[in-house]
C-alpha positions as CSV (number, residue, x, y, z in Angstrom):
1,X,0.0,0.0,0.0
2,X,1.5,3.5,-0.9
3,X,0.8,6.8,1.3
4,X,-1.3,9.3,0.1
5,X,1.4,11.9,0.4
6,X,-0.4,15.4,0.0
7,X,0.8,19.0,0.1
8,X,-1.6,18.8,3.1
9,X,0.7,16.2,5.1
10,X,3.2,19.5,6.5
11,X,-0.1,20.0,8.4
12,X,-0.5,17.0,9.7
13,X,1.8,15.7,11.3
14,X,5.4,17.2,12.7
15,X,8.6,15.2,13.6
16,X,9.1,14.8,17.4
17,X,12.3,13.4,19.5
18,X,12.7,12.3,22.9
19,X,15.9,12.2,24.7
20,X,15.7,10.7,28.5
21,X,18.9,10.4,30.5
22,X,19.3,8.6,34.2
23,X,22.4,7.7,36.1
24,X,22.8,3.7,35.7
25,X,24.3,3.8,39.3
26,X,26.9,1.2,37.9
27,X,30.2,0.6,37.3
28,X,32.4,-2.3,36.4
29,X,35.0,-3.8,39.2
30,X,38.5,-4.5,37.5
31,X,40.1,-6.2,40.3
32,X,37.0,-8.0,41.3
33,X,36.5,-9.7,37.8
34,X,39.9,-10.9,38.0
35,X,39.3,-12.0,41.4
36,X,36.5,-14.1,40.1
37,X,38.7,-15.4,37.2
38,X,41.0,-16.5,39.1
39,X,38.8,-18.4,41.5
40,X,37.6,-20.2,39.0
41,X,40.9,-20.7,36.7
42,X,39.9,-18.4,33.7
43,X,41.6,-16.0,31.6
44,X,41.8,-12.5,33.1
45,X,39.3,-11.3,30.3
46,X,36.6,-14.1,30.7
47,X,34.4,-11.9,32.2
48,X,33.5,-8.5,33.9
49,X,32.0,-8.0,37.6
50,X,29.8,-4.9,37.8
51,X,28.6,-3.1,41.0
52,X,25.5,-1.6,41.7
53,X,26.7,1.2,43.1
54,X,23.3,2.1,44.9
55,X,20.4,0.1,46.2
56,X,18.0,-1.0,43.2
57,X,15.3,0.3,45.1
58,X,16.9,3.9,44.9
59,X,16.5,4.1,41.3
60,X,13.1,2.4,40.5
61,X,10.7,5.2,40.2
62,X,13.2,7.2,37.7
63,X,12.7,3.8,35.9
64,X,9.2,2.8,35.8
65,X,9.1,6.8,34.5
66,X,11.0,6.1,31.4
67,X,9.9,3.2,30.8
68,X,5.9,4.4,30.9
69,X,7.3,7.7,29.0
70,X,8.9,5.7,25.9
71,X,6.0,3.2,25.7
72,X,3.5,6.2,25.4
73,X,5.8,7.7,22.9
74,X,6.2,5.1,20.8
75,X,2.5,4.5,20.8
76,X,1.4,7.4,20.0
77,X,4.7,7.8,17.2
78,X,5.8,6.8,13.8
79,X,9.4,5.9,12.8
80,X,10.9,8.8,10.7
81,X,14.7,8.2,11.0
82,X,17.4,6.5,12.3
83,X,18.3,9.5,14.5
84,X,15.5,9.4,17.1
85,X,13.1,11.6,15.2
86,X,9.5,10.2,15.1
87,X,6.3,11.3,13.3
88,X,3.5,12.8,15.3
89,X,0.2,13.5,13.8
90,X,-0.8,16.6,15.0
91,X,-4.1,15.0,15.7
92,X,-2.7,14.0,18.4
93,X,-0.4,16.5,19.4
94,X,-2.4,18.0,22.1
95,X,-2.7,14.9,24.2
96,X,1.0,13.8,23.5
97,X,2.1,17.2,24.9
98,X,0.6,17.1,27.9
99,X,1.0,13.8,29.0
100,X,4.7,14.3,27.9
101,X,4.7,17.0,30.5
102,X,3.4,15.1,33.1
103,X,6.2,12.5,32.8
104,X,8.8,15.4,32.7
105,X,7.3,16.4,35.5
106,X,7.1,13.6,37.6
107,X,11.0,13.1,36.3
108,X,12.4,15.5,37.7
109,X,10.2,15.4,40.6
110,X,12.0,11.7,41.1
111,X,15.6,12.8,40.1
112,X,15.4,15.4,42.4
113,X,14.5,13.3,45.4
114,X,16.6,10.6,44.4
115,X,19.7,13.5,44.1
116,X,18.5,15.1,47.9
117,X,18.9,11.3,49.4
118,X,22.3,10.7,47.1
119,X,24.1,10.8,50.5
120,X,22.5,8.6,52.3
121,X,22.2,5.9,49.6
122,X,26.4,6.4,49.3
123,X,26.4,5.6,52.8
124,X,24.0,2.8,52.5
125,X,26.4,1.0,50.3
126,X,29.1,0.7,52.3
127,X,27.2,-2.2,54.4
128,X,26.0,-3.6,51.1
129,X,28.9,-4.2,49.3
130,X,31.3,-4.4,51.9
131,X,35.4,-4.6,50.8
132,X,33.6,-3.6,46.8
133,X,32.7,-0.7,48.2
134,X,35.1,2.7,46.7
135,X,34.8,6.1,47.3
136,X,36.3,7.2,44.0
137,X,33.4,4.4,42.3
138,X,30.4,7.6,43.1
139,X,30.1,10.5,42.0
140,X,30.4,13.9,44.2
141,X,26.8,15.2,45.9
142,X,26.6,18.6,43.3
143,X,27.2,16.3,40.1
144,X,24.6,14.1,41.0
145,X,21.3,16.4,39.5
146,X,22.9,17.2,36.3
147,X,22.8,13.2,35.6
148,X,19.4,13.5,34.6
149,X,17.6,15.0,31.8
150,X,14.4,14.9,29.9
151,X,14.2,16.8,26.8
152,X,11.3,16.7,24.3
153,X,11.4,18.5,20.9
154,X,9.2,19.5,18.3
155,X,9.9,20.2,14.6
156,X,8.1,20.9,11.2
157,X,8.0,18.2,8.6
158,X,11.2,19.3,6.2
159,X,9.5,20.9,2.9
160,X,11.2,21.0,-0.3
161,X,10.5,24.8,-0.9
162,X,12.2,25.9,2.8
163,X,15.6,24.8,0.8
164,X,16.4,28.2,-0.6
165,X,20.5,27.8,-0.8
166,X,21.9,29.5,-4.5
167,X,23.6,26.1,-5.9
168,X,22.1,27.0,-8.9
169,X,18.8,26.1,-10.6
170,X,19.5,22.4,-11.7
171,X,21.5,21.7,-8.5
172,X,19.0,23.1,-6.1
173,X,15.6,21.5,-7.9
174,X,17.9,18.0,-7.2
175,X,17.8,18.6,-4.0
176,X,14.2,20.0,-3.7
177,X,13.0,16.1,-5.4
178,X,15.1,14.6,-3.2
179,X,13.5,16.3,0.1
180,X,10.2,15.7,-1.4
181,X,11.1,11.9,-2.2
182,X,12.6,11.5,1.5
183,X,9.1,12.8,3.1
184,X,7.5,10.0,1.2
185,X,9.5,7.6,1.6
186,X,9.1,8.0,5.1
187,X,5.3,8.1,5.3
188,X,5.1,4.5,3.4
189,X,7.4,3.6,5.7
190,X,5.3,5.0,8.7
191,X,1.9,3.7,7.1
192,X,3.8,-0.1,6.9
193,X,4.7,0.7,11.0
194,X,0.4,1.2,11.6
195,X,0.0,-2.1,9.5
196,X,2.6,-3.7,11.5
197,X,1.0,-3.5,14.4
198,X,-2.2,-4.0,13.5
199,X,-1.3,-7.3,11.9
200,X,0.4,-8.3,15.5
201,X,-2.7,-7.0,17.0
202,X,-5.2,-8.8,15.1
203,X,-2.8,-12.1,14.4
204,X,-2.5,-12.2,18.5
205,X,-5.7,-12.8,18.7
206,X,-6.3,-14.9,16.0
207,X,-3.9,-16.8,17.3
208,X,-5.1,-17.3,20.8
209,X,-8.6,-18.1,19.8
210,X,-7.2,-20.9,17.7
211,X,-5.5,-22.2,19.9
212,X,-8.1,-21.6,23.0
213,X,-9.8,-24.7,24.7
214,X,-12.1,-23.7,27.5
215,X,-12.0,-27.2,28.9
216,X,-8.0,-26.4,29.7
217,X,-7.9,-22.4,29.9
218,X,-4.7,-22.5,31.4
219,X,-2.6,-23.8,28.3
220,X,-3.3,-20.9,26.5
221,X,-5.0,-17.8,28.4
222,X,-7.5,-15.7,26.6
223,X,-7.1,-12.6,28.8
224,X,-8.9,-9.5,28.9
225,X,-6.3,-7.2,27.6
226,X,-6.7,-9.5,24.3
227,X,-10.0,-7.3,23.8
228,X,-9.2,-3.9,26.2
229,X,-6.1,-3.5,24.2
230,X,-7.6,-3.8,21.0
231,X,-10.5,-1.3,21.7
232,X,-7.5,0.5,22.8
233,X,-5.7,0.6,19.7
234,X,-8.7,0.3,17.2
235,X,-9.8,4.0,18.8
236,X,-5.6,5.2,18.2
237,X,-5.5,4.3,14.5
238,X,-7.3,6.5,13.0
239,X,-5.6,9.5,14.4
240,X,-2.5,8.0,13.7
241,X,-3.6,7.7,9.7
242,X,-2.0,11.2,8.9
243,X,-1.6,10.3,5.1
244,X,-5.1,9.9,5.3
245,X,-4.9,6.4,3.7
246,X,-8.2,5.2,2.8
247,X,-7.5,1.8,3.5
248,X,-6.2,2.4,7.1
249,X,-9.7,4.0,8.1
250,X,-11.3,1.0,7.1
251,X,-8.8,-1.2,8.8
252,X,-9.9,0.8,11.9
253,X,-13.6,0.3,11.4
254,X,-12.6,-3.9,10.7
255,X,-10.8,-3.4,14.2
256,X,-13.1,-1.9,16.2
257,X,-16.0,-4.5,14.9
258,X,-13.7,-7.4,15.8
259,X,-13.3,-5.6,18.9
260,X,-17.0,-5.6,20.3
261,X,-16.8,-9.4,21.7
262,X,-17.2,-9.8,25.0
263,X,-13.9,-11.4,26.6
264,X,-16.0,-13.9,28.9
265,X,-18.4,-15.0,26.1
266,X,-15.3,-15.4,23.8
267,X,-14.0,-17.8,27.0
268,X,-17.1,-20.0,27.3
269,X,-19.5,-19.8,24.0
270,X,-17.7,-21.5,21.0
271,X,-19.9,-20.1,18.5
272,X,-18.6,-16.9,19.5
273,X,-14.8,-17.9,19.2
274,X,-15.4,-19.6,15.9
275,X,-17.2,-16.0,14.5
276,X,-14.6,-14.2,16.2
277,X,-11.4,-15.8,14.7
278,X,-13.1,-16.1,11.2
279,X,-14.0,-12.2,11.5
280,X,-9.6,-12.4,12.6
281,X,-8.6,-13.8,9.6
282,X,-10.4,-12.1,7.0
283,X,-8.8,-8.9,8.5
284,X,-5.4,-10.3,8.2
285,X,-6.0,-12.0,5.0
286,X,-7.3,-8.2,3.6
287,X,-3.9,-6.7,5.4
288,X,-2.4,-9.1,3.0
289,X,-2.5,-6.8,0.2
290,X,-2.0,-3.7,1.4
291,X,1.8,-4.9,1.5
């Protein structure tokens, strides 16, 4: 399936990049390793013994936060390059911004705190790991904040008529085509990310309900989440559709039908499974040729 690439598409959607950075609170033990090397009678290089140079504990929240951060991004994101940009409808800018904040927020709400108890985590470590333990291994109290960082960034969509550098006339339309054929080749390649993961979606379940069998559940789980998350991303696609592709909105509509079953009649009515996984297949069977 090819993108409908329009003049329109600078309007809707912009490039977007997300840059979080955290402390690992590690660091590799030289003379440790070889200590372990040569309790064991191995080369010097067999292997590497790192510390954790701070309870795990200490650093869990700043991690959940990431993680959730980046798993909202790239839900709500298509790939646009190599170099951490991302496409962002600006359908749903609005919500991406402010739940983007919130994250920031709560970031640096959690580096902070984990930067005022810095001390006291140095000095928990001590007991912890004992003759590892190095004062030169940690870093000192006021370097501890900087660390940290969450950065979001927002930029247009290149265009091929913003490229206004005197290379002369043949050299510069070169250029222009090539900006123009870089823009679509990256919307085909962000409408073949949407299909992606609708095929996952749907195939997932298609999958489990052929492979279901109420009389032994626990072989193969059919989990509410199956349906939840589907509802879920059945209501996202659309507004991720900024080529306006045709045949993504009526992938959506497909989804959001399949969607409707009821996860405990899917569990106990076979009639319902059978419709459900034929309904399954035909979807995938249409994504077939859409490439």
């Amino acid at each position: 399936m090819t993108a409908d690439v329009s003049p329109t598409i600078h309007e809707r959607a912009m490039l977007v990049s997300l840059s979080i950075k955290s402390w690992s609170a590690r660091k590799q033990d030289d003379r440790a390793s070889e200590e372990v090397a040569e309790a064991h009678g191995a080369e010097r290089n067999a292997g590497s013994y790192t510390k954790a140079l701070v309870a795990r504990e200490a650093l869990e929240k700043i991690k959940k936060i990431i993680s959730d951060a980046r798993v909202f991004h790239y839900g709500r994101t298509l790939p646009w390059s190599d170099e951490g940009l991302r496409i962002l409808p600006s359908e749903m800018f609005f919500e991406y911004d402010e739940r983007i904040k919130e994250f920031r927020e709560a970031f640096n709400l959690a580096a902070a705190e984990f930067a005022a108890n810095y001390p006291q985590y140095t000095e928990e470590a001590k007991a912890r790991l004992g003759t590892l333990w190095k004062a030169e291994d940690y870093l000192e109290p006021a370097m501890v904040a900087g660390k940290f960082s969450f950065e979001c960034n927002i930029y247009p969509l290149p265009e091929s008529r913003d490229f206004r550098v005197d290379l002369g006339t043949q050299e510069t339309e070169r250029i222009r085509e090539q900006i123009k054929e870089n823009v679509n080749q990256a919307a085909e390649e962000a409408v073949r990310a949407i299909l992606e993961r609708a095929r996952e979606c749907v195939g997932r379940m298609a999958e489990r309900l052929g492979s279901y069998d109420p009389e032994s559940p626990g072989k193969a789980p059919f989990r509410d989440t199956m349906i939840t998350n589907m509802r879920d991303f059945a209501e996202l696609l659309p507004r991720l559709n900024f080529t306006g592709s045709p045949d993504i909105e009526i992938l959506a509509k497909d989804i959001a039908h399949l969607a409707r079953f009821d996860p405990d009649r899917l569990r106990n009515n076979r009639a319902a499974q059978v419709q459900a996984k034929h309904e399954a297949d035909k979807i995938m069977q249409r994504m077939e040729g859409y490439g």
